[in-house]
PAKEMAR-20107 format. One record per residue: residue in three letters; x, y, z of N, C-alpha, C in turn. Coordinates in steps of 0.05 Angstrom, whole numbers, plus 5000, padded with zeros to 4 digits. Example, Ala and Ser with C-alpha at 12.3 -4.5 7.8 and 13.67 -1.06 7.14 Angstrom:
BEGIN
ALA526448865156524649105156526449345156 SER525749555142527349795143525850015157 
This chain:
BEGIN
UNK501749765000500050005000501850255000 UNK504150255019506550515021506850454992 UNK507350344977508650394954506650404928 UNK505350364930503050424912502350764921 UNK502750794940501751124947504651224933 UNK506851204947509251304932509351394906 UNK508951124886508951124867506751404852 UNK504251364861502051544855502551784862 UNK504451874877505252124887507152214861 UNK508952104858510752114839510152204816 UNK508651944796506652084779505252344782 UNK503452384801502152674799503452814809 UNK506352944816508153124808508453114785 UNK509452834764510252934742508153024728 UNK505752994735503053094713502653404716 UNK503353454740502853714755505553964737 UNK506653814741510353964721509153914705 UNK507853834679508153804652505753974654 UNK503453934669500854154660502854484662 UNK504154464682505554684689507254834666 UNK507454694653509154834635508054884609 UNK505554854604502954884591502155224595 UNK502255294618500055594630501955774629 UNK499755934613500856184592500256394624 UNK502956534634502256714655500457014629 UNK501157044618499657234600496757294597 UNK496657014584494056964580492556894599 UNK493456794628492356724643491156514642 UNK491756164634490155994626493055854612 UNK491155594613492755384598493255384567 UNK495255374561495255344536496055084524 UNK493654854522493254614517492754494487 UNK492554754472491654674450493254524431 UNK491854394407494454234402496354354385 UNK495754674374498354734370500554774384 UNK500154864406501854844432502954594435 UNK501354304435503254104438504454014414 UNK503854094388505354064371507254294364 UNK508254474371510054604379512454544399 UNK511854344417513054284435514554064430 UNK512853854411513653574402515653644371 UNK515253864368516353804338519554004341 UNK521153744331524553914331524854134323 UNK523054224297523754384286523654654300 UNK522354654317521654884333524254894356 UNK525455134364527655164371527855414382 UNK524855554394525455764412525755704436 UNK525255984442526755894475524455894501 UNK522855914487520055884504519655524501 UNK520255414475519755184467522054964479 UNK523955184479526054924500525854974526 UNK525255164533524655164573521854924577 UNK520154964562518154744563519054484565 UNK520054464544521854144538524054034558 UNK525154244568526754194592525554124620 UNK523954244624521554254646520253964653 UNK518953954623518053634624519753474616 UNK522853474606524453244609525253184639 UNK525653414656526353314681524553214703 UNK521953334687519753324703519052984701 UNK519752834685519652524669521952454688 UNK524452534687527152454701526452354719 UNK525552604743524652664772522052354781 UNK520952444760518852174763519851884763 UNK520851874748522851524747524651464769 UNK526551644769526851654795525751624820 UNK524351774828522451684856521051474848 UNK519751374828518651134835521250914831 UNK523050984823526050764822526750644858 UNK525750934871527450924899525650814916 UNK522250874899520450714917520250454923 UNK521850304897520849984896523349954912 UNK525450074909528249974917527249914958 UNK525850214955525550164992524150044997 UNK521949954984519449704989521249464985 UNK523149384969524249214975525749124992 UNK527449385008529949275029527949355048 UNK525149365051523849365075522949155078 UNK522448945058520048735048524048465066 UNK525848615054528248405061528548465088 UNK528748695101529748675127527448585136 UNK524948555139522348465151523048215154 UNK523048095138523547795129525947695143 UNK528547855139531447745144530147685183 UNK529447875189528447935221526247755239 UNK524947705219523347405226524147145222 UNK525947175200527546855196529546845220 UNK530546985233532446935256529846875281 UNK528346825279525446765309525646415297 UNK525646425325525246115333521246025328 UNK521645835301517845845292517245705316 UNK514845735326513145665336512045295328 UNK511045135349509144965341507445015324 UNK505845185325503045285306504245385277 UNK506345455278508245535256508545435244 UNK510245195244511144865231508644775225 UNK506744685240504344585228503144755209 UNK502644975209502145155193503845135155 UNK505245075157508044995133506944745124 UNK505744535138506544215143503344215129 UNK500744375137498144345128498644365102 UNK499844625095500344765066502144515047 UNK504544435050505044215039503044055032 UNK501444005055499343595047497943775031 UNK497144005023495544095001496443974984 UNK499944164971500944164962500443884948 UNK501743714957502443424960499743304946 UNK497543344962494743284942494443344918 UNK494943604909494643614886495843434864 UNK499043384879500643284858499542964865 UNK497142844872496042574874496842404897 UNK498342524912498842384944496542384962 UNK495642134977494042174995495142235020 UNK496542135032497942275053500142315054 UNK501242525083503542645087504742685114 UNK506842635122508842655151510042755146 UNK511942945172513243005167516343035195 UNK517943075191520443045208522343165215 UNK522543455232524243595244526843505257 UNK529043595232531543475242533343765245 UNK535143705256537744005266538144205232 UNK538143965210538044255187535944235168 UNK534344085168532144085157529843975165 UNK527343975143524843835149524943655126 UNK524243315132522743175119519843145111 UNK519543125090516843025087516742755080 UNK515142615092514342365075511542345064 UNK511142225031509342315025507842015015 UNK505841945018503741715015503441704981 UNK501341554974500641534951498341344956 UNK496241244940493041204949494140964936 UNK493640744953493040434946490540274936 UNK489840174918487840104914487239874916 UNK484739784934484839584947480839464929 UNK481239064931479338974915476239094935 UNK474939294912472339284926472239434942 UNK474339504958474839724980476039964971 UNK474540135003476440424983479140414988 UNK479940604978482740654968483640734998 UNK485840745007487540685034490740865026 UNK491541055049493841125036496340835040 UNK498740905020500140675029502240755032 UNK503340825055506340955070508040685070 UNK507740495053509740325064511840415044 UNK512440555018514140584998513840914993 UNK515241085017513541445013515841514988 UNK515941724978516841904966517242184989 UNK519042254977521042465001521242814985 UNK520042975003521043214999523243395021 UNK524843415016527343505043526543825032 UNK527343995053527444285042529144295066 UNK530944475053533244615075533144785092 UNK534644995108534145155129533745425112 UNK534845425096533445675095530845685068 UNK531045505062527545435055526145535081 UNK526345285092524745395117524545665134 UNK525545775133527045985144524346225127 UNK524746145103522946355076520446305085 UNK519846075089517045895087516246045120 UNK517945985144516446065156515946435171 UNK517846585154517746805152514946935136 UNK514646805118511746775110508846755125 UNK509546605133506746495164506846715178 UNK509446795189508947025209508947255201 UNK508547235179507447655162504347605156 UNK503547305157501047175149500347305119 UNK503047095098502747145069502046825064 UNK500646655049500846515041503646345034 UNK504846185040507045965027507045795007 UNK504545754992503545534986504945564952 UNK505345834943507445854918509445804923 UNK511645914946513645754942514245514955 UNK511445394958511244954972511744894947 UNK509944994932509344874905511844864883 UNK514245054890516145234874517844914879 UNK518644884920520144684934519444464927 UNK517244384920516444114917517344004892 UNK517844114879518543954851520943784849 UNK522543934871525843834884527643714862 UNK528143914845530043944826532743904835 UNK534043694836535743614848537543484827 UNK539543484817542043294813542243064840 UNK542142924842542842694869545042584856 UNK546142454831548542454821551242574819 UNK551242804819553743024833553943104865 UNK555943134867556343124891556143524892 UNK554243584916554243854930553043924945 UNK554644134966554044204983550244184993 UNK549244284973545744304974544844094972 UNK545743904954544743664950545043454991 UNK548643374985549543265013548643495041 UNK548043635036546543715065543443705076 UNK543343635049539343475051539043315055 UNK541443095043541842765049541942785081 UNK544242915090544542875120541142965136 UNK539943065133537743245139535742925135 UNK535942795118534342565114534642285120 UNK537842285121538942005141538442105168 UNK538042385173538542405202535842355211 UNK532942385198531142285194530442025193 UNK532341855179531941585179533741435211 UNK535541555211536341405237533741435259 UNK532341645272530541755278528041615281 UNK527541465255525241305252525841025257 UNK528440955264529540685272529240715305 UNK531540855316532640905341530641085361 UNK529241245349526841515358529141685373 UNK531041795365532641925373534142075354 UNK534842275354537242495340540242255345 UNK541642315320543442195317545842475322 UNK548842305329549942525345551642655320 UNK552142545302552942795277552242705262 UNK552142865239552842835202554542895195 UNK557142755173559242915169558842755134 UNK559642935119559242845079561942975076 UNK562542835056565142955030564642824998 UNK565542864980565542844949567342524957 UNK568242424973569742154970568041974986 UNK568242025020566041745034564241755029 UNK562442005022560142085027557742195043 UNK555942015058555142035076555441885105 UNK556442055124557541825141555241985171 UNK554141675184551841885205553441725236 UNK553741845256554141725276552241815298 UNK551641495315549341545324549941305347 UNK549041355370548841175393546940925397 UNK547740715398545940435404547340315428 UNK545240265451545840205472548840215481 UNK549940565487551240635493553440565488 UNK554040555450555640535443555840685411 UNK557540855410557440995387558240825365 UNK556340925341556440745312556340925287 UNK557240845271557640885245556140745221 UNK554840895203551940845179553640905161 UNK554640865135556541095117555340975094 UNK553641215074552741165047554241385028 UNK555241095008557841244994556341444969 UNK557541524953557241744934556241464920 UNK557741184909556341054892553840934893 UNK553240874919550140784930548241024925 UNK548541294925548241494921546541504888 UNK548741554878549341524845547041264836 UNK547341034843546240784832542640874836 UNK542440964860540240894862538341284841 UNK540241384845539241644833539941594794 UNK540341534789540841464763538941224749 UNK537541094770534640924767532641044767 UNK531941274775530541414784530941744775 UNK530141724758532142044745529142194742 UNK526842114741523942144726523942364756 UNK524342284773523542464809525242464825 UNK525942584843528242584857526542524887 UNK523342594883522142474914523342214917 UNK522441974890522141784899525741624896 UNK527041744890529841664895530641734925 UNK529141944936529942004962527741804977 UNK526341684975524841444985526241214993 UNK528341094970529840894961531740984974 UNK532741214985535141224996534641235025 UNK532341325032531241375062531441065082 UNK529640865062529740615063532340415063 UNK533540485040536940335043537340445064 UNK538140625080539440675091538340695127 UNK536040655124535640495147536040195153 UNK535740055134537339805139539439835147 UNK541640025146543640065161544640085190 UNK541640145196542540215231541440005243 UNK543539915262542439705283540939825290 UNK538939575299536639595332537939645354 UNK537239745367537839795403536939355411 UNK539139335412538339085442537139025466 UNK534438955465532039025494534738975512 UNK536438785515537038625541539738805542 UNK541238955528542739185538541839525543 UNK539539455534538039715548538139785569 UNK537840035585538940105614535440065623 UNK535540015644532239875661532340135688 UNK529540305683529240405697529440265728 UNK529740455749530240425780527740215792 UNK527539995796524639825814524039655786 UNK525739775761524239565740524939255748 UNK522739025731523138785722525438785709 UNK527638555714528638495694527838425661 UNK529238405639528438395627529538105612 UNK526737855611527337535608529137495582 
């Protein structure tokens, strides 16, 4: 709205200078007629009444572009620092859910029936359903094979700076979701989603945060993570990586499905009978 007024301000100065240089102090009145503006428009004319006019309204045009140049410029570094200033706030519960509704839209449209999702240290998982069809019965979502959308921190960061100006997200869900990804080259954006999604998968094995992620262009992905109080090592190389992304080239959800899955096979179970037993507990047979 500030900048829509700006702008309109701008303009009617410059309309105000150009009528202005129209009114005959003599005559008392405008002199609008169109020999007057064809006098003004045509080169050939070269007095000096005819170039103070022309000067008037070229600057008067200048002056105008200008201020509305400096309007969008400041609507913009206001629209950025707004934004930069809410992405540093810690979102809210109602926040994340707020992001997480907008997705399963999302996600519907593109034919998924349902959607989860998984807060890890640099990103969010999604896991996303697809409708099973069953004989005679209705259709049932079937999470046993999801397809994966990861979005990074400062996705998130955009997404939920959005919620809290209460703008819609749902263009740039829609923008994130397509998850244009290389998974075949090795980079930084790519391997820090992976970790964001093994760290997710350890998570759904263990129900615990794993204690790092560390990636390179050679081991790959390597996750270390605690099983009955003993630290362990998961490591998915660049070629397990590669193999399974190069099958799957049509989507990069459902290659991040296939990788979510391999690579939970990776992590041991916790052992009931080295598990630590709360104080008065039963042993465990």
């Amino acid at each position: 709205m500030d900048l829509l007024l700006d702008i309109s301000l701008a303009i009617g100065s410059a309309v105000v200078a150009i009528f202005g240089t129209a009114y005959d102090p003599a005559a008392g009145r405008f002199t609008t007629s169109l020999e007057t503006v064809y006098r003004i428009c045509n080169l050939k004319h070269w007095q000096a009444d005819v170039i103070g006019r022309r000067v008037l309204i070229a600057l008067a045009v200048v002056i105008c572009g200008f201020a509305i140049g400096k309007s969008v410029g400041d609507d913009h570094d206001k629209k950025f620092m707004k934004a930069a200033l809410v992405a540093t706030l810690s979102p809210k519960p109602d926040v994340i859910r707020e992001v997480a509704a907008k997705m399963q839209g999302v996600a519907q449209d593109a034919g998924y029936s349902g959607l989860d999702y998984n807060n890890v240290s640099n990103g969010m998982v999604f896991f996303l359903a697809r409708t099973r069809a069953t004989d005679g019965k209705k259709p049932i979502p079937d999470d046993s094979e999801n397809d994966i959308v990861i979005l990074n921190d400062s996705q998130l960061a955009e997404l939920y700076s959005l919620v809290i100006l209460k703008e819609d997200p749902t263009s740039k869900l829609r923008e994130y979701f397509k998850q244009n990804l290389d998974l075949e080259k090795f980079s930084d954006d790519v391997y820090d989603r992976l970790c964001a999604l093994f760290s997710s998968s350890v998570r759904r094995v263990l129900y615990k945060q794993p204690v790092n992620c560390d990636y390179d262009d050679t081991r790959g992905i390597t996750l270390t993570f605690n099983v009955n109080n003993i630290e362990q090592q998961a490591i998915f190389s660049p070629a397990e990586i590669g193999d399974i992304a190069k099958n799957n080239t049509n989507a990069a959800r459902t290659a991040l499905g296939l990788m979510d899955r391999a690579f939970r096979q990776k992590v041991p179970r916790p052992n009931p009978d080295k598990m630590p037993q709360a104080p008065g507990a039963p042993a465990t047979p």
